[in-house]
N, C-alpha and C positions, 0 to 999 in steps of 0.2 A: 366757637371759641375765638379771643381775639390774640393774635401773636404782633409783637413788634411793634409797640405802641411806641409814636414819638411826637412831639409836638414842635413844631414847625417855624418858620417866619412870620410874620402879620400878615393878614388878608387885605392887600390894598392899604388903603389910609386908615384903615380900621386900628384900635388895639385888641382886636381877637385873635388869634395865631391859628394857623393852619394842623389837621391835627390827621396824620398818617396813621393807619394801621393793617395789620391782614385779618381777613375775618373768613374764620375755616368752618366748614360747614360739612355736613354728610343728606345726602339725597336719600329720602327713604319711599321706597317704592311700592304705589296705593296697588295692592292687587281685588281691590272691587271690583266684580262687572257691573254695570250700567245693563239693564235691560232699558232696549231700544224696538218698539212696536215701528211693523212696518204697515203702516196706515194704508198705504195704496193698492196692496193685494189682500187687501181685506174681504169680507164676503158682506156686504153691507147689508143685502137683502135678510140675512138671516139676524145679523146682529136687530135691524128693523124687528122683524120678528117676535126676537128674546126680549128686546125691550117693551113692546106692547106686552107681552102676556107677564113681563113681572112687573108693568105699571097696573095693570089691573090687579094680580095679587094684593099689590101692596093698597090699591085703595080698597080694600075692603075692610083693610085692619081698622078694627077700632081701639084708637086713641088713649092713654090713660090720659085724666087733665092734668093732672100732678107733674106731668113730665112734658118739657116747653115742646112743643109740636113742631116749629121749625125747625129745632136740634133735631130732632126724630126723622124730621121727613128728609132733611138733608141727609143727614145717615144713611137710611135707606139709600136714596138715591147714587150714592157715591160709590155705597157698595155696590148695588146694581150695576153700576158704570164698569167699575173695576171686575166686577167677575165675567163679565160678557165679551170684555176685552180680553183678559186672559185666557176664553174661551174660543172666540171668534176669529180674533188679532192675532197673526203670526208673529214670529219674531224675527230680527234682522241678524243676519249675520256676525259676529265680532269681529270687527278689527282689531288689528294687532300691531302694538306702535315697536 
């Protein structure tokens, strides 16, 4: 909200005038956590692992043509990424500000 609005003297040589106000404001505080993967204590061997035996799953599917194939294969993919992380990947601690 703005309190005390007043407008001022010229700016320099200018005819624009200087224009004061207070501008109040309230902080609102994001309580989200942020999951933060700690990559370096990861067990990579086994993540290696999970990812060959669900690349192979996955090539075995066959395809409908009706549905773009890249869309799909990405898909797949990303999931796979994402569930082997959340299975393999620890998590890091929170900090606390």
């Amino acid at each position: 909200m703005i309190q005390n609005l007043s407008v001022g003297e010229h700016f320099e040589t200018s005819d624009h005038q200087v224009i004061r106000f207070d501008l109040l404001s309230k902080k609102i505080e994001n309580k989200a956590s942020i999951v933060r993967y700690d990559y370096f204590r990861a067990d990579y061997d086994e993540v290696r692992k999970q990812m060959h035996a669900l690349q192979l799953e996955t090539s075995n599917i066959n395809i409908n043509k009706n549905v773009c194939e890249v869309e799909y294969r990405w898909s797949s993919i990303k999931e796979n990424c994402l569930s082997v992380r959340s299975e393999y990947i620890g998590k890091k601690k929170e900090i606390k500000k």
